[in-house]
ZADO-89310 format. One line per field, with one value per residue (C-alpha): residue number from 1; y, x, z. Coordinates in nm, 2 decimals, m for minus. Each point is the difference from the previous one (the first is absolute). Example, Ala and Ser with C-alpha at 12.3 -4.5 7.8 and 13.67 -1.06 7.14 Angstrom:
<recs>
n = (1  2)
Y = (m0.45  0.34)
X = (1.23  0.14)
Z = (0.78  m0.07)
</recs>
This chain:
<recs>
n = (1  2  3  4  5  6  7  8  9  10  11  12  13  14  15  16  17  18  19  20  21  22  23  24  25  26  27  28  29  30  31  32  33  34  35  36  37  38  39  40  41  42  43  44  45  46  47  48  49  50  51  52  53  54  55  56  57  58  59  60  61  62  63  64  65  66  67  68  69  70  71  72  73  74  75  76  77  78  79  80  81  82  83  84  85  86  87  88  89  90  91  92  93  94  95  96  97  98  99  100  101  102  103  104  105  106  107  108  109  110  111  112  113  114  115  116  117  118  119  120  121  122  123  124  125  126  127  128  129  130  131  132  133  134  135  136  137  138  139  140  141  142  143  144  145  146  147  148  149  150  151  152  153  154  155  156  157  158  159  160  161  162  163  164  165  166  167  168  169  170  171  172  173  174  175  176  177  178  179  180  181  182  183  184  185  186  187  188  189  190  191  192  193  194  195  196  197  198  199  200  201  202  203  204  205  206  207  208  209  210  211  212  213  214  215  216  217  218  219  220  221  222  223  224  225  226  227  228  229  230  231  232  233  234  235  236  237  238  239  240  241  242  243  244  245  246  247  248  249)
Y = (m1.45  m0.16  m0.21  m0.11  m0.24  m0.09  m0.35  0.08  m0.30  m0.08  m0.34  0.12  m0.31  0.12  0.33  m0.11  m0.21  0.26  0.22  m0.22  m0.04  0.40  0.01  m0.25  0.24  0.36  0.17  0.05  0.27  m0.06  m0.04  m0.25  0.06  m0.28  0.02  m0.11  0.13  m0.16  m0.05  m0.08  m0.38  m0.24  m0.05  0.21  m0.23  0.22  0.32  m0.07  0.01  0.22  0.25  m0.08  0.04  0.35  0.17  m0.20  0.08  0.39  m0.03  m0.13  0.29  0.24  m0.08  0.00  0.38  0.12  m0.21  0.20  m0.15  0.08  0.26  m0.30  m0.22  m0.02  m0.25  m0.24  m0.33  m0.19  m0.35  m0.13  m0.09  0.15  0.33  0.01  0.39  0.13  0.34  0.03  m0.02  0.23  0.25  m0.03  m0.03  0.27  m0.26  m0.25  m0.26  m0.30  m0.36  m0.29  m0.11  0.37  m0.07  m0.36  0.09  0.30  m0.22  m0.27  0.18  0.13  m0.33  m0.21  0.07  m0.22  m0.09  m0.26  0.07  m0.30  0.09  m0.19  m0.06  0.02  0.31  0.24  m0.06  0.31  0.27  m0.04  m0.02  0.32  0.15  m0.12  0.21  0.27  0.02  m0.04  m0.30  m0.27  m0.03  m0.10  m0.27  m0.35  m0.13  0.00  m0.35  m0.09  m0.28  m0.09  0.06  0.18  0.31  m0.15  m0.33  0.18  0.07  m0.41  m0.14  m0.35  0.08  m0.03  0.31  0.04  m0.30  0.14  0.39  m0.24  m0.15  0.27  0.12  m0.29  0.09  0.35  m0.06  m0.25  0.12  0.40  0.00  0.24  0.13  0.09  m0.09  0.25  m0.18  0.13  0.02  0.14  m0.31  m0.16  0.26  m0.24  m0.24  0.18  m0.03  m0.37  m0.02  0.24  m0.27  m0.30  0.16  0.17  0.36  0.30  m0.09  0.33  0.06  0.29  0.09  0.02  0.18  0.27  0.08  0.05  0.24  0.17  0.04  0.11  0.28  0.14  0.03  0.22  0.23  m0.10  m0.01  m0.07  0.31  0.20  0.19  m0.24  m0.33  m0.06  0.34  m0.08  m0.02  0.29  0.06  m0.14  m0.20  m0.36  m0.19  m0.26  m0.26  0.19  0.36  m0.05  m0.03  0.35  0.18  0.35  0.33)
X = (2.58  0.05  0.32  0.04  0.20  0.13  0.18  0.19  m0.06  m0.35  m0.08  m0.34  m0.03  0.34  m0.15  m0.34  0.20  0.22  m0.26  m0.18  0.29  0.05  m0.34  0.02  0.26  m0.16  m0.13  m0.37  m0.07  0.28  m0.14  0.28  m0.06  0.25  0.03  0.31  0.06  m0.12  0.28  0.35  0.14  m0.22  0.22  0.32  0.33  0.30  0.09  m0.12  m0.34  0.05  0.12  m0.35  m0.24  0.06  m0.17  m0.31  0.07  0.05  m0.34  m0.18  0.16  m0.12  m0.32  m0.12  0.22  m0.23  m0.29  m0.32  0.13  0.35  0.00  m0.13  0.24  0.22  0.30  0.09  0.17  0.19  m0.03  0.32  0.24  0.29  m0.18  m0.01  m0.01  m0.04  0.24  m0.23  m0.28  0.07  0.05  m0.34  m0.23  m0.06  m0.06  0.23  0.14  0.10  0.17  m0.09  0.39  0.10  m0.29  0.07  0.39  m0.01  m0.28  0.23  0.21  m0.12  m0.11  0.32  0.37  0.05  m0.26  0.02  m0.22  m0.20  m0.04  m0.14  0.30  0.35  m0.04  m0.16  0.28  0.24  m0.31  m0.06  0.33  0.07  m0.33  0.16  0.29  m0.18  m0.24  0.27  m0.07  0.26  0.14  m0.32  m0.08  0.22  m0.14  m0.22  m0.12  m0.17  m0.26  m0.04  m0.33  m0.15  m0.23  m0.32  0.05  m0.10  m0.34  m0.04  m0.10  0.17  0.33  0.29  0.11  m0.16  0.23  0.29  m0.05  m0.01  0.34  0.17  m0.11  0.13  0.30  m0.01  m0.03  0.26  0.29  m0.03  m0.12  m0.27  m0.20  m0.35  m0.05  m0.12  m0.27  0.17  m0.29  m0.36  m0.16  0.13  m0.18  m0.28  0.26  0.18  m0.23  0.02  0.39  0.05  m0.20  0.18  0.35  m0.04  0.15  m0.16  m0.06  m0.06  m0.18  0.04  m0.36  m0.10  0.29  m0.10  m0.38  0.11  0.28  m0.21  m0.26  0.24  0.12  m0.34  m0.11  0.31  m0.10  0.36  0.01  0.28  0.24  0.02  0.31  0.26  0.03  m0.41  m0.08  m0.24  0.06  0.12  m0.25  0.14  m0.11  0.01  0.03  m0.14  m0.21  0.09  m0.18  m0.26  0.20  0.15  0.04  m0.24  0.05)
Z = (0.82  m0.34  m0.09  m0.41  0.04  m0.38  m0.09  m0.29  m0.18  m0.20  0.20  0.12  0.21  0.18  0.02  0.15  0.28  0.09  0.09  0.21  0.18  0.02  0.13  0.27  0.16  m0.08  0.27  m0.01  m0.20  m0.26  m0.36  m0.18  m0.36  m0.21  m0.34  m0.25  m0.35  m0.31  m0.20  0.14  0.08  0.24  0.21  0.13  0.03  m0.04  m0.18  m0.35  0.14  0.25  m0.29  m0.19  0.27  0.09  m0.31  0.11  0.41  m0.09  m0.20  0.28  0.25  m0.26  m0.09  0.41  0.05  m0.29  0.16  0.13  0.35  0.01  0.25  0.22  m0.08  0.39  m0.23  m0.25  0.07  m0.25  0.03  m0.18  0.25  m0.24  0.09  m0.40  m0.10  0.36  m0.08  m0.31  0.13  0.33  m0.27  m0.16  0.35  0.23  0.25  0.16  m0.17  0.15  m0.10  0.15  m0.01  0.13  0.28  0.10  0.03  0.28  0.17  0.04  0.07  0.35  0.15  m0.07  0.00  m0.34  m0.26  m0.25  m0.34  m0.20  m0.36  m0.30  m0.29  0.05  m0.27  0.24  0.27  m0.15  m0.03  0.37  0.15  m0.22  0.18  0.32  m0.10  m0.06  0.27  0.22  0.17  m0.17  0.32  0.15  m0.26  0.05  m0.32  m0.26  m0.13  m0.28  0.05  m0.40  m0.03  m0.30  0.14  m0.17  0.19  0.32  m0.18  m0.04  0.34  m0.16  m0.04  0.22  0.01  0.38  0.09  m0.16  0.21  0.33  m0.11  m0.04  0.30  0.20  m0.13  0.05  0.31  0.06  m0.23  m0.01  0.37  m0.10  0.26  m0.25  m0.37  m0.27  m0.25  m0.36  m0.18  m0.01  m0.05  0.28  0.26  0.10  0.17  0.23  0.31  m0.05  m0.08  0.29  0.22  m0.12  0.04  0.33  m0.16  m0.19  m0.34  m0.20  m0.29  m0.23  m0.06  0.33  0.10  m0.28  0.08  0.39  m0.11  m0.26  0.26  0.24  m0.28  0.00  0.38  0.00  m0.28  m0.19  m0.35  m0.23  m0.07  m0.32  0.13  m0.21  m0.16  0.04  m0.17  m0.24  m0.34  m0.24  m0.30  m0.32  m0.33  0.02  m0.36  m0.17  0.22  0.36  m0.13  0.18  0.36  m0.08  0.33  m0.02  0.17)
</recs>
């Protein structure tokens, strides 16, 4: 199997830990390819550059379709836990697309009654509790928290932002009565085994969650539909700095 799992915002050092995360839980056999766009913001903290990143993340999806490979290609995994452009991007892949929020979410939610979610800034809190919504698993989730962490402080092994994700935890755990936590953020996928250990409940991280799913997806021969919403895209002229991401026939 391959897995490109794509973090949609152009930190390669983000990138580069991410996947070595993804690999640690692949199966053997599992190729994790992890890329990220080159233009785009460094780092994705709410819906202004959520917005900005997708150009780059549908670039990346269609550059491997259109790849030598792509027939090889078992999923893609997109490792922004707003699941930034996952509808998008459904529609442009013949494989499986999964988010690592989308992922992490359904996984909690079938080894705890209530789940409690630790996120970076205060700003991402609405984007996933409307994904909650919409996956329908809101009633599942008794909070989400922000630990006030920027997402490039999980890349700096001297900042308090590990400190702060145990804090929140505590209280997590304490105030919502959550039963697992959810990780809110890619970067933060190389500490759940250790949280999960210090807390005595499943600590879930996104990316992980992802690569088994996606894996999952291609031992049962399931790919994403192109009998609706996820049809792909209709052929039509793009202007000005977008023509060359017109759809084709």
């Amino acid at each position: 199997m391959q897995i490109v799992l794509i973090n949609p915002n152009t930190t390669a050092s983000f990138t580069s830990r991410i996947g070595e995360a993804a690999r640690a839980v692949a199966a053997p056999g599992t190729r994790i390819t992890a890329v990220n766009p080159p233009d785009g913001p460094v780092s994705i903290e709410g819906y202004f550059d959520e917005a900005y990143s997708v150009p780059g993340l549908l670039g990346e999806i269609a550059r491997h379709e259109q790849s030598a490979d792509a027939a090889s290609i078992t999923g893609y995994v997109i490792a922004c836990f707003d699941d930034t452009g996952l509808d998008a991007a459904r529609c442009a892949a013949r494989a499986p697309v999964v988010g690592i929020g989308e992922a992490a979410f359904h996984l909690a939610s079938l080894v705890a009654g209530k789940f409690s979610v630790i996120t970076t800034l205060g700003r991402s809190v609405p984007a996933l509790e409307h994904n909650l919504v919409r996956y329908g698993l809101a009633s599942r989730c008794a909070r989400v928290r922000a630990a006030e962490v920027p997402v490039l402080s999980l890349d700096d092994p001297n900042s308090p932002a590990r400190a702060r994700i145990g804090e929140e935890i505590a209280a997590a755990l304490r105030e919502d009565r959550a039963e697992a936590i959810v990780l809110g953020c890619a970067g933060m996928a190389d500490l759940a085994a250790g949280l999960s250990r210090e807390f005595g409940v499943p600590v879930i991280d996104g990316v992980a969650s992802a690569v088994k799913l996606v894996e999952s997806l291609g031992a049962l021969s399931l790919r994403t539909s192109k009998a609706g919403g996820y049809a792909a895209p209709l052929p039509k002229t793009y202007l000005g700095m977008y023509a060359s991401a017109a759809p084709c026939a």
